[in-house]
CHARMM-style PDB file with segment names, atoms N, HN, CA, C and O in Angstrom:
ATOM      1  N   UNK     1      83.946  91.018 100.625  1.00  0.00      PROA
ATOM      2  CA  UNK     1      83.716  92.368 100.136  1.00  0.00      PROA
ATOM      3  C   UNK     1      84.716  92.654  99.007  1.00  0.00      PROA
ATOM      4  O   UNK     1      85.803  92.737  99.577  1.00  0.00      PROA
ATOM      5  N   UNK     2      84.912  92.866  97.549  1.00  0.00      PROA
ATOM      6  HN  UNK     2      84.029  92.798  97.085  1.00  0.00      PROA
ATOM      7  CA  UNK     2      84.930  93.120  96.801  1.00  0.00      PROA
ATOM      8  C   UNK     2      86.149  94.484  97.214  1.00  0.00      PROA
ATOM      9  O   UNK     2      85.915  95.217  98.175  1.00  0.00      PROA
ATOM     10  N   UNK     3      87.179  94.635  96.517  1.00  0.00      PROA
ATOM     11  HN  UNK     3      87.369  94.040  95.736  1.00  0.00      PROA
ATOM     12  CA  UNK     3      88.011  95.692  96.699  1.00  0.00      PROA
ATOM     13  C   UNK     3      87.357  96.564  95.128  1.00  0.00      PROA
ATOM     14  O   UNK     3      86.831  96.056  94.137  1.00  0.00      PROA
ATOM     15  N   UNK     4      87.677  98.096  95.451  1.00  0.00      PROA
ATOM     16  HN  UNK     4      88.105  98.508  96.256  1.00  0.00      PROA
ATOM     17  CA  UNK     4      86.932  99.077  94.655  1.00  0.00      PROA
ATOM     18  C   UNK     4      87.834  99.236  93.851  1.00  0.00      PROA
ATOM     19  O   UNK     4      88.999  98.989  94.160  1.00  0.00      PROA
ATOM     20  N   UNK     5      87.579  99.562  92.973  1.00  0.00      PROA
ATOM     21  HN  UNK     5      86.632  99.763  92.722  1.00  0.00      PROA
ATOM     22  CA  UNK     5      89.086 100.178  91.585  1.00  0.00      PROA
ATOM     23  C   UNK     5      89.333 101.115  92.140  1.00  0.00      PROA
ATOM     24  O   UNK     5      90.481 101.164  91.699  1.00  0.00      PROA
ATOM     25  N   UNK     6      89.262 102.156  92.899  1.00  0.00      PROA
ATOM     26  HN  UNK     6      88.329 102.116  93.258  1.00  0.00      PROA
ATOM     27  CA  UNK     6      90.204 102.917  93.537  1.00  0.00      PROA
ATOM     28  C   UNK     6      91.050 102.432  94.149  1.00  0.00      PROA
ATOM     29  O   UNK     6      92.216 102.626  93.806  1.00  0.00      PROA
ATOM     30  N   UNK     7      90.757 101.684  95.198  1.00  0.00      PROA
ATOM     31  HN  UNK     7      89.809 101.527  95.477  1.00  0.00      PROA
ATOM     32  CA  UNK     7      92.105 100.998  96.084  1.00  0.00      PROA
ATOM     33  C   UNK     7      92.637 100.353  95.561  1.00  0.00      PROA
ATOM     34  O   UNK     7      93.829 100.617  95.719  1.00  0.00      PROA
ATOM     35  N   UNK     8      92.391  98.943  94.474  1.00  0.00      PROA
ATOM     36  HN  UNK     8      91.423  98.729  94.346  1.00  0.00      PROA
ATOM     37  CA  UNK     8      93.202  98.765  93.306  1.00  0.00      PROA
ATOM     38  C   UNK     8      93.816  99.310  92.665  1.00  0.00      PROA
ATOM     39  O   UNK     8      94.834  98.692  92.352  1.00  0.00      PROA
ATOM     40  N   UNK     9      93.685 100.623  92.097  1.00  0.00      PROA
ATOM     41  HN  UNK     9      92.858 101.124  92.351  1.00  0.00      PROA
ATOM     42  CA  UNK     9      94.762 101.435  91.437  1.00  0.00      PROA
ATOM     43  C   UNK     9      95.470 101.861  92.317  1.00  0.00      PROA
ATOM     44  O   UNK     9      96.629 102.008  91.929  1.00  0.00      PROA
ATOM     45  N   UNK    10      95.253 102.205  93.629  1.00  0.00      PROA
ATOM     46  HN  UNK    10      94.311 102.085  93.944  1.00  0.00      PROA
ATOM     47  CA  UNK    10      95.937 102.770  94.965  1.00  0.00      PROA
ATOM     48  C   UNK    10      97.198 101.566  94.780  1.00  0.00      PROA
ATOM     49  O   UNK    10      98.325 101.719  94.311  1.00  0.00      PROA
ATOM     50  N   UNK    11      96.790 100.786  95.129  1.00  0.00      PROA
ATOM     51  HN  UNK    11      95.874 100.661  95.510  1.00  0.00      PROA
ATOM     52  CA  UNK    11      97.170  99.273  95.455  1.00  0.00      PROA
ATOM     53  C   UNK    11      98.786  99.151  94.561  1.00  0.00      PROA
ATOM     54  O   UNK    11      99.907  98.925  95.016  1.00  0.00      PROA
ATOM     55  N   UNK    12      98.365  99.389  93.242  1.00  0.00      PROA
ATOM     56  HN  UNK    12      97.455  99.573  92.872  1.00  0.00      PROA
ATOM     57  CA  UNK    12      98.754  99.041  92.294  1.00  0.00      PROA
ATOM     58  C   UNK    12      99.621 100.387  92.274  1.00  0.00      PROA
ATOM     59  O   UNK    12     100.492  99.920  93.009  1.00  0.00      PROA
ATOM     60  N   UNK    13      99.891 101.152  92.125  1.00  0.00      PROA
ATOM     61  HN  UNK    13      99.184 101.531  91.528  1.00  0.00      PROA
ATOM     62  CA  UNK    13     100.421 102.394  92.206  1.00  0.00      PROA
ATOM     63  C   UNK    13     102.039 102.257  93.719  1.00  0.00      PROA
ATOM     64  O   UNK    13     103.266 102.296  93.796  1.00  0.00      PROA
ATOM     65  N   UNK    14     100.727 102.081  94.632  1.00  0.00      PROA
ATOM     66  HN  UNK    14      99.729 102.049  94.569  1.00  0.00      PROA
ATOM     67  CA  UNK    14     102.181 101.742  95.737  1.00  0.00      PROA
ATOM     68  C   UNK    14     102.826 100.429  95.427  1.00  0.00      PROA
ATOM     69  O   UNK    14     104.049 100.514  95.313  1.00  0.00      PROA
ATOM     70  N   UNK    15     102.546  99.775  95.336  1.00  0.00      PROA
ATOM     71  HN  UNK    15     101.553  99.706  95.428  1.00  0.00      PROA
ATOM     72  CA  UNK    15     103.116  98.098  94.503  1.00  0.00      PROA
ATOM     73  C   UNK    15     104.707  99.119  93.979  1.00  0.00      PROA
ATOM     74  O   UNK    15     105.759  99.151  94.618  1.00  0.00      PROA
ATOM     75  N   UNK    16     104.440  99.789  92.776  1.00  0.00      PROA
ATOM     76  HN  UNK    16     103.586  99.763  92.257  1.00  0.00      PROA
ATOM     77  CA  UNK    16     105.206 100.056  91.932  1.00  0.00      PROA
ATOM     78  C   UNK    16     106.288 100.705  92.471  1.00  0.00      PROA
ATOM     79  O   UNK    16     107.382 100.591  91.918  1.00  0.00      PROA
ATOM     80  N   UNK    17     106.114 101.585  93.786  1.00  0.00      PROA
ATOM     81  HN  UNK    17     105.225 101.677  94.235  1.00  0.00      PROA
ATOM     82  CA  UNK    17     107.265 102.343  94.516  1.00  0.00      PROA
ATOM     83  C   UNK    17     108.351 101.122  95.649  1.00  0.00      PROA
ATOM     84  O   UNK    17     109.376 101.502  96.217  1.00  0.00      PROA
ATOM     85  N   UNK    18     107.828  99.781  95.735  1.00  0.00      PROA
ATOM     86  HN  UNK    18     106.996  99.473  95.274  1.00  0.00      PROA
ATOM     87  CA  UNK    18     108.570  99.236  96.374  1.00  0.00      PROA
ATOM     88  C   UNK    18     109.134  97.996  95.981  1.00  0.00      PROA
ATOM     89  O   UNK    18     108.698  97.474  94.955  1.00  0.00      PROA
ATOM     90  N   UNK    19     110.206  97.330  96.757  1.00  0.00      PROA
ATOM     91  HN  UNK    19     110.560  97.754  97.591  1.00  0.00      PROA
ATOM     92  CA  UNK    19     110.889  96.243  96.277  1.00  0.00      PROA
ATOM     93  C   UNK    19     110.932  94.934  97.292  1.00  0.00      PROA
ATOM     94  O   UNK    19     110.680  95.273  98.448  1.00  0.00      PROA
ATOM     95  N   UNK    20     111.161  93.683  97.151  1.00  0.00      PROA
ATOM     96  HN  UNK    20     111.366  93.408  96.212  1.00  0.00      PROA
ATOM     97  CA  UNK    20     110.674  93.226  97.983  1.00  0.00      PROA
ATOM     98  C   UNK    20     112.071  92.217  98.198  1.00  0.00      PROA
ATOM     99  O   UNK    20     112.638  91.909  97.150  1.00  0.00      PROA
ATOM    100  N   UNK    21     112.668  91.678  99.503  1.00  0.00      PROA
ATOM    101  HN  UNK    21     112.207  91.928 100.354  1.00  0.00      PROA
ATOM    102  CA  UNK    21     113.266  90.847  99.705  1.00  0.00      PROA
ATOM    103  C   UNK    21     113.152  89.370 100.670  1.00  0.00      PROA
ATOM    104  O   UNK    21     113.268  89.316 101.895  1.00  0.00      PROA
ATOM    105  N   UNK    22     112.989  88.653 100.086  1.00  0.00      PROA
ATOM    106  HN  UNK    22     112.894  88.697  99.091  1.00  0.00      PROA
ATOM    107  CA  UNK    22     113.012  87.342 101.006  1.00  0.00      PROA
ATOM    108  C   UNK    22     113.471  86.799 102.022  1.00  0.00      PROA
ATOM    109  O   UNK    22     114.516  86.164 101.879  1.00  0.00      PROA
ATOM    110  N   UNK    23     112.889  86.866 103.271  1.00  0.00      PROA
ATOM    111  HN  UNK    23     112.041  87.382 103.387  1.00  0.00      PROA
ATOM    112  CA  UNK    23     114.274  86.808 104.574  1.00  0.00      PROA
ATOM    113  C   UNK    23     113.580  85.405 104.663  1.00  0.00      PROA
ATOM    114  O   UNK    23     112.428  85.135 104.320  1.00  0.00      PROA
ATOM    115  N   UNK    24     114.675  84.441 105.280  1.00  0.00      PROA
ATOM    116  HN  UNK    24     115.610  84.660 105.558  1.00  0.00      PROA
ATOM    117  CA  UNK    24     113.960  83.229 105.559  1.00  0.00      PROA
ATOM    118  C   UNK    24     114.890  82.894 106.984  1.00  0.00      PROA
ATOM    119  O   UNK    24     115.989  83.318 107.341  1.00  0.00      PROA
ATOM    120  N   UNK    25     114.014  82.028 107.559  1.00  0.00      PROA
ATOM    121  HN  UNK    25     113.121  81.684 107.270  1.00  0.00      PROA
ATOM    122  CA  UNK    25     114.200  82.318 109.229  1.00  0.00      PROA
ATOM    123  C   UNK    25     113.725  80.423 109.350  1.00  0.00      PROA
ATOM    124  O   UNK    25     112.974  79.753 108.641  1.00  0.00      PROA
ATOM    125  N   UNK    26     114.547  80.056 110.550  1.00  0.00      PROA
ATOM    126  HN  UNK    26     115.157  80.600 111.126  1.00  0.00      PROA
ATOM    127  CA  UNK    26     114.096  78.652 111.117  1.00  0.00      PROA
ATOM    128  C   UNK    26     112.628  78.813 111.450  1.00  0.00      PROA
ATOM    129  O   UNK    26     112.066  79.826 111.867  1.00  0.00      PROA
ATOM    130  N   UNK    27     112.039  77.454 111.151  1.00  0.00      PROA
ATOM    131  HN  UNK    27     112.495  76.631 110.813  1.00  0.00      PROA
ATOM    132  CA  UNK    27     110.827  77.130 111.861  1.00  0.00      PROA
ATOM    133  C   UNK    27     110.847  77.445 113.179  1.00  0.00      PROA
ATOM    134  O   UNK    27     111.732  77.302 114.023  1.00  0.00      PROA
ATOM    135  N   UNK    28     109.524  77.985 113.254  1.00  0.00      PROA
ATOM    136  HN  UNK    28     108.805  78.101 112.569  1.00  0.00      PROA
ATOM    137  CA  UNK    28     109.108  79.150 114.301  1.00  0.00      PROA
ATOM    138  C   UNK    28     109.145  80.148 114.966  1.00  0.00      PROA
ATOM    139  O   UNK    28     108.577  80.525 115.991  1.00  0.00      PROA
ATOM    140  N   UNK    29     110.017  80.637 114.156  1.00  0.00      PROA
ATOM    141  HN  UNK    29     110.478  80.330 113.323  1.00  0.00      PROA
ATOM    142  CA  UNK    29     110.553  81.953 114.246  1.00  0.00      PROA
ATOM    143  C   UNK    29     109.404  83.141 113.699  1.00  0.00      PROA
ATOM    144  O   UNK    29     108.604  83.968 114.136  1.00  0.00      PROA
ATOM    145  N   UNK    30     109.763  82.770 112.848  1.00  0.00      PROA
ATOM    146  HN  UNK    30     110.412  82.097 112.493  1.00  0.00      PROA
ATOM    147  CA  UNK    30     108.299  83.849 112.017  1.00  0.00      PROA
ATOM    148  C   UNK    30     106.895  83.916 112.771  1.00  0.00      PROA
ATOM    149  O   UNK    30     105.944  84.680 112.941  1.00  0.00      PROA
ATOM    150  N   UNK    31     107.311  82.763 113.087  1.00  0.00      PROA
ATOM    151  HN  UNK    31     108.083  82.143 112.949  1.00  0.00      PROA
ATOM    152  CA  UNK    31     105.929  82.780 115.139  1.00  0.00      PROA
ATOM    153  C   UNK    31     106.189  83.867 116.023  1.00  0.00      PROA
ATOM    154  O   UNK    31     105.377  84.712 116.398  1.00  0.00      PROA
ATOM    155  N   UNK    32     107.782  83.738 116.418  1.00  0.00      PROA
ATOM    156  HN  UNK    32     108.442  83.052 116.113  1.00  0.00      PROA
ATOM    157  CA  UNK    32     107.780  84.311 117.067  1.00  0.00      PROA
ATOM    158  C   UNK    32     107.958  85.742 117.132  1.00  0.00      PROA
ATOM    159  O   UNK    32     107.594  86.557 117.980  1.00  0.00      PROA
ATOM    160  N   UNK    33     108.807  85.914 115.695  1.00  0.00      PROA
ATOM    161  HN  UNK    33     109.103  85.253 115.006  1.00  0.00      PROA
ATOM    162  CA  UNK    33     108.653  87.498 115.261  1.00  0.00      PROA
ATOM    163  C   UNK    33     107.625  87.938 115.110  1.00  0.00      PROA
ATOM    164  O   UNK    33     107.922  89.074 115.481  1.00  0.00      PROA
ATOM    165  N   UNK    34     106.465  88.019 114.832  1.00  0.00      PROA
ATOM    166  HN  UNK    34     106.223  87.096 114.531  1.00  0.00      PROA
ATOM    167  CA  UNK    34     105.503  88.087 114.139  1.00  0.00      PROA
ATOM    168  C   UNK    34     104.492  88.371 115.911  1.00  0.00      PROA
ATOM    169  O   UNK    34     103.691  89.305 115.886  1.00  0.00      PROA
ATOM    170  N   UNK    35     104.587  87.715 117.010  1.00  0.00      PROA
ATOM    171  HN  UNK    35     105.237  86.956 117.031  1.00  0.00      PROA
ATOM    172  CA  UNK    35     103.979  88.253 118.127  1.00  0.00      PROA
ATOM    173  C   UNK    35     105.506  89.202 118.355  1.00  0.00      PROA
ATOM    174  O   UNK    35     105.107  90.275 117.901  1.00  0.00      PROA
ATOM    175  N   UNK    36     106.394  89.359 118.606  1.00  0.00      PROA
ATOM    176  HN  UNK    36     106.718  88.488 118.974  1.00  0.00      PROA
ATOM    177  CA  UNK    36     106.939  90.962 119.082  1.00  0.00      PROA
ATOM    178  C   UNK    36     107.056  91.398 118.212  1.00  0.00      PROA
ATOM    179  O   UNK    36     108.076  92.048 118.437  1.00  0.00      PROA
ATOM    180  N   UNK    37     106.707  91.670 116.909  1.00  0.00      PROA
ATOM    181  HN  UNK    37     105.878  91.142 116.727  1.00  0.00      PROA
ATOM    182  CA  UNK    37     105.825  92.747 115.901  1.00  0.00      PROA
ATOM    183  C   UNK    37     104.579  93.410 116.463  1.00  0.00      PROA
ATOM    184  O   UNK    37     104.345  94.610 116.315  1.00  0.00      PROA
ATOM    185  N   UNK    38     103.797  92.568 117.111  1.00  0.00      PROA
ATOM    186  HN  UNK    38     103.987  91.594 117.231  1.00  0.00      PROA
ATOM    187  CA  UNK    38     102.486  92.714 117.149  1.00  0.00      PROA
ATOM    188  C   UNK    38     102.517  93.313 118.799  1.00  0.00      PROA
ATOM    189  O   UNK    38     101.684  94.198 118.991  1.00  0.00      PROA
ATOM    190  N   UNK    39     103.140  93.041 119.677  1.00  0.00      PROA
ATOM    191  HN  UNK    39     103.817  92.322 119.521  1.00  0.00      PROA
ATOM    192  CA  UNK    39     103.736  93.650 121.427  1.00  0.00      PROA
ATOM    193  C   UNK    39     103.712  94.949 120.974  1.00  0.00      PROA
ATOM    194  O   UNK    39     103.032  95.815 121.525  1.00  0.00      PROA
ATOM    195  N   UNK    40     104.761  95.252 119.515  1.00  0.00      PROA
ATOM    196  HN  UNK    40     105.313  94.548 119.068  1.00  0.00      PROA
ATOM    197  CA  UNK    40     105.376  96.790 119.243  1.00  0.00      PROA
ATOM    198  C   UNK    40     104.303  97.399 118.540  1.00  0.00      PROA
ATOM    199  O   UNK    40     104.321  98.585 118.210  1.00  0.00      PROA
ATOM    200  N   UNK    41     103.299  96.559 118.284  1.00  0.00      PROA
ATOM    201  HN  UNK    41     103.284  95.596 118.552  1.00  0.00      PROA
ATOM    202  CA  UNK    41     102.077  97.661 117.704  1.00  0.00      PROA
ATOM    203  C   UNK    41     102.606  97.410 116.018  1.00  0.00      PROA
ATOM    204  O   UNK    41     101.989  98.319 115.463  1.00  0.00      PROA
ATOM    205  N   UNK    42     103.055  96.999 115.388  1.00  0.00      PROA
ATOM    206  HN  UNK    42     103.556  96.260 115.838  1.00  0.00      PROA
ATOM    207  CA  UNK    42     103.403  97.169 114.270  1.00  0.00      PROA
ATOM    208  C   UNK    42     103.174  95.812 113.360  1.00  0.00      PROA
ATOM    209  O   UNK    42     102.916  94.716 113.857  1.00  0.00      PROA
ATOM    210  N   UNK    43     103.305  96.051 111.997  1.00  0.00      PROA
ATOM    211  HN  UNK    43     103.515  96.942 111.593  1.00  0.00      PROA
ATOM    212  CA  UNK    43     102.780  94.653 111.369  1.00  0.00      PROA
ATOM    213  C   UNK    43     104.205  94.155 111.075  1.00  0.00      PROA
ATOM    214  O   UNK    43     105.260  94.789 111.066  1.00  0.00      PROA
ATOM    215  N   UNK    44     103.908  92.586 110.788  1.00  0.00      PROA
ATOM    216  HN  UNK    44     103.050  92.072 110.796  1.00  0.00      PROA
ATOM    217  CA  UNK    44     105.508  92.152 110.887  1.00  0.00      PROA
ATOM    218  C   UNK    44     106.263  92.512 109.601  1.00  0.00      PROA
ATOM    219  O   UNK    44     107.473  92.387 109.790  1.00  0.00      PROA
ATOM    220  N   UNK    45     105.977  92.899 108.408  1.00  0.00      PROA
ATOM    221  HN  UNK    45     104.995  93.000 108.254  1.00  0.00      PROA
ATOM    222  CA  UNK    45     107.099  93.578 107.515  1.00  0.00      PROA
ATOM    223  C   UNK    45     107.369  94.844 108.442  1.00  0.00      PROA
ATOM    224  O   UNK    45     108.574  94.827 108.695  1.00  0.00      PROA
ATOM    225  N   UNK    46     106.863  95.753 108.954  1.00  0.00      PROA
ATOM    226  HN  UNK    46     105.884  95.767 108.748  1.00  0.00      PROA
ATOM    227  CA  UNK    46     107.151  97.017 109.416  1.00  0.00      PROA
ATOM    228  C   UNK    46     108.054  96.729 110.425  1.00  0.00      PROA
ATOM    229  O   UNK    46     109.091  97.385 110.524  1.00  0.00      PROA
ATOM    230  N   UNK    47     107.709  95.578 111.396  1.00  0.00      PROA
ATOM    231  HN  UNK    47     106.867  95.045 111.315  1.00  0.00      PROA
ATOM    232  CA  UNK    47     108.753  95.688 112.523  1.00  0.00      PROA
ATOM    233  C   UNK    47     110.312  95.357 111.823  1.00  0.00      PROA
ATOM    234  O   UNK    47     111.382  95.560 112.398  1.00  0.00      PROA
ATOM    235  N   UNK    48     110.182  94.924 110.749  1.00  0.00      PROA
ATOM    236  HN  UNK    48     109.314  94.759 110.282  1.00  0.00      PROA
ATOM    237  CA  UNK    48     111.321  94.144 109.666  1.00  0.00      PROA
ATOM    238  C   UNK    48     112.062  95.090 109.256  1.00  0.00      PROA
ATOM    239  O   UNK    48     113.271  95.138 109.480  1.00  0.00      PROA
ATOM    240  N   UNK    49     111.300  96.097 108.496  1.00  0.00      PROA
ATOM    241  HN  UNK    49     110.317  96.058 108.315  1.00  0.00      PROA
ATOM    242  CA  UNK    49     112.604  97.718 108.296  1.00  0.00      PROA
ATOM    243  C   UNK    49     112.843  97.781 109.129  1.00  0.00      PROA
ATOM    244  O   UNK    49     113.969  97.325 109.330  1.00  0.00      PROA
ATOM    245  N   UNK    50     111.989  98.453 110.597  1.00  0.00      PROA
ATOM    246  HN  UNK    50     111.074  98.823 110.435  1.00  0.00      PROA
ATOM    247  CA  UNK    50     112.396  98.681 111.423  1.00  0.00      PROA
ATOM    248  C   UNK    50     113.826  98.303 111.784  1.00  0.00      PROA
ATOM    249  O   UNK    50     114.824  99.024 111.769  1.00  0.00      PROA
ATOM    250  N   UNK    51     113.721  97.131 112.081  1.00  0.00      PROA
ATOM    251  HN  UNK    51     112.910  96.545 112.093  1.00  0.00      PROA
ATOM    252  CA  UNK    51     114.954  96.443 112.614  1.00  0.00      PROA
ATOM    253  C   UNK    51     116.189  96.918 111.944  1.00  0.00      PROA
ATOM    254  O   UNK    51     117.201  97.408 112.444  1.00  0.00      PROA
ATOM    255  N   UNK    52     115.856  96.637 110.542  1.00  0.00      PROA
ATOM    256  HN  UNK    52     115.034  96.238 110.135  1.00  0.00      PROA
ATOM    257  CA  UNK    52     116.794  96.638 109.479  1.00  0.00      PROA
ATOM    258  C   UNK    52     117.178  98.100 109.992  1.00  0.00      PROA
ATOM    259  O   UNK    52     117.933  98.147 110.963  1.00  0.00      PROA
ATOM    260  N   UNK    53     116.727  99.309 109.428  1.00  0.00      PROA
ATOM    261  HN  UNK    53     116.114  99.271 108.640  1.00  0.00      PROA
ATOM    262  CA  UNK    53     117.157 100.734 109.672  1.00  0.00      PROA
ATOM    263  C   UNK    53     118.144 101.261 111.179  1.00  0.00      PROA
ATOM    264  O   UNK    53     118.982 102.135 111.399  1.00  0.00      PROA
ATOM    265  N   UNK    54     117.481 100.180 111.976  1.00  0.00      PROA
ATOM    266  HN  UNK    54     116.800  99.469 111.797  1.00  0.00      PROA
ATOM    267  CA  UNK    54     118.033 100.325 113.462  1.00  0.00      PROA
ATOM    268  C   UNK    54     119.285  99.705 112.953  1.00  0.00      PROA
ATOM    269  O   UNK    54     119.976 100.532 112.357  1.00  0.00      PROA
ATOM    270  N   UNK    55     119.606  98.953 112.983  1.00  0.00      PROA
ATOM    271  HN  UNK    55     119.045  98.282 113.467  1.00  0.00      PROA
ATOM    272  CA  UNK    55     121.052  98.068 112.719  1.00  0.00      PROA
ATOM    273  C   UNK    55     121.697  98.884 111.590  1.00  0.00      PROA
ATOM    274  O   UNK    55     122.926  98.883 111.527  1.00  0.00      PROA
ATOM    275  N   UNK    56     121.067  99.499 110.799  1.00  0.00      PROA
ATOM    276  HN  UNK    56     120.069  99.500 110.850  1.00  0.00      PROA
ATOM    277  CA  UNK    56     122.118 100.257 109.406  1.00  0.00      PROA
ATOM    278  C   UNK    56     122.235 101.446 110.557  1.00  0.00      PROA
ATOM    279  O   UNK    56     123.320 101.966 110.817  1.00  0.00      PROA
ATOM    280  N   UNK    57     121.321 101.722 111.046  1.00  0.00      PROA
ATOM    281  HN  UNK    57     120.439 101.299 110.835  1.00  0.00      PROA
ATOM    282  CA  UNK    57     121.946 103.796 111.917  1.00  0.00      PROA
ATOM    283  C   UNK    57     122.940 102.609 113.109  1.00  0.00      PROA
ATOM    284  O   UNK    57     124.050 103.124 113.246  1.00  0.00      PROA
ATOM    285  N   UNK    58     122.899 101.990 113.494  1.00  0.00      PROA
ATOM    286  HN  UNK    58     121.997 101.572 113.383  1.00  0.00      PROA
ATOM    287  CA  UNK    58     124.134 101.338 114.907  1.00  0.00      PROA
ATOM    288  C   UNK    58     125.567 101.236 113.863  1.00  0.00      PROA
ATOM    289  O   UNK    58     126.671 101.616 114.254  1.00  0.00      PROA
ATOM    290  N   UNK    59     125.353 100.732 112.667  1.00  0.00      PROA
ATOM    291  HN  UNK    59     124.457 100.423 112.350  1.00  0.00      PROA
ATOM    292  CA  UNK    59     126.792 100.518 112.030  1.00  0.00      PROA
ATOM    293  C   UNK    59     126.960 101.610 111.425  1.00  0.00      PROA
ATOM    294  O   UNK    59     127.909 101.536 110.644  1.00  0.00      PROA
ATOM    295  N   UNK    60     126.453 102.602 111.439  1.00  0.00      PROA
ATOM    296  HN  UNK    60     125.682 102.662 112.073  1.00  0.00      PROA
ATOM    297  CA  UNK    60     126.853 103.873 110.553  1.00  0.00      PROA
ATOM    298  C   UNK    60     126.507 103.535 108.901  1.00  0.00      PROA
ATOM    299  O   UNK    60     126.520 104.546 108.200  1.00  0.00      PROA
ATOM    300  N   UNK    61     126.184 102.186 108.151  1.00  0.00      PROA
ATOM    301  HN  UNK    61     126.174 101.364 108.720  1.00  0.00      PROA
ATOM    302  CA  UNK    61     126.159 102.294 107.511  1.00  0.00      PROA
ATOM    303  C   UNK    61     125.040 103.070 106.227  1.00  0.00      PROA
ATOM    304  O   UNK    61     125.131 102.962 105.004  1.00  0.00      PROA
ATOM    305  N   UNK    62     124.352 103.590 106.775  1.00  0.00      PROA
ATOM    306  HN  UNK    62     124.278 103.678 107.768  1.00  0.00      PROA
ATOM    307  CA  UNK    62     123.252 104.426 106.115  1.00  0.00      PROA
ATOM    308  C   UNK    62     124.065 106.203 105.979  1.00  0.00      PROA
ATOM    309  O   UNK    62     123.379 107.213 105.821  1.00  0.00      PROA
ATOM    310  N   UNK    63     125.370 106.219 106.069  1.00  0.00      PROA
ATOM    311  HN  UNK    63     125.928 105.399 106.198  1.00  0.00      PROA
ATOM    312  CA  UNK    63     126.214 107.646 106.055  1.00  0.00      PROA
ATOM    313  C   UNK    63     126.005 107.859 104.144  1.00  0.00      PROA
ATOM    314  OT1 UNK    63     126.486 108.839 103.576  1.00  0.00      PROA
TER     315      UNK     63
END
């Protein structure tokens, strides 16, 4: 199915508000993150801030 030029410009529009970083993890890991992403209901970049934000509010460092 063919994506519409609306959601392409959608697409393309949110593209532009974010930044992206490379985490790299031992073989099979990304297996295994990726099912307790999916336990928590969430997709595995999301469970990934997640994490991240949890660990910056535990160290205070997000003050």
């Amino acid at each position: 199915m063919p994506i519409s030029e609306a959601q392409r410009k959608a697409t393309e529009n949110y593209l532009k508000t974010q930044e992206e970083i490379k985490v790299r993890v031992k073989k099979g890991r990304k297996d295994e993150i990726r099912a307790a992403a999916e336990r928590s209901g969430q997709s595995l970049n999301g469970y990934i801030v997640t994490a991240i934000d949890e660990k910056i509010a535990r160290d205070g460092a997000g003050e």
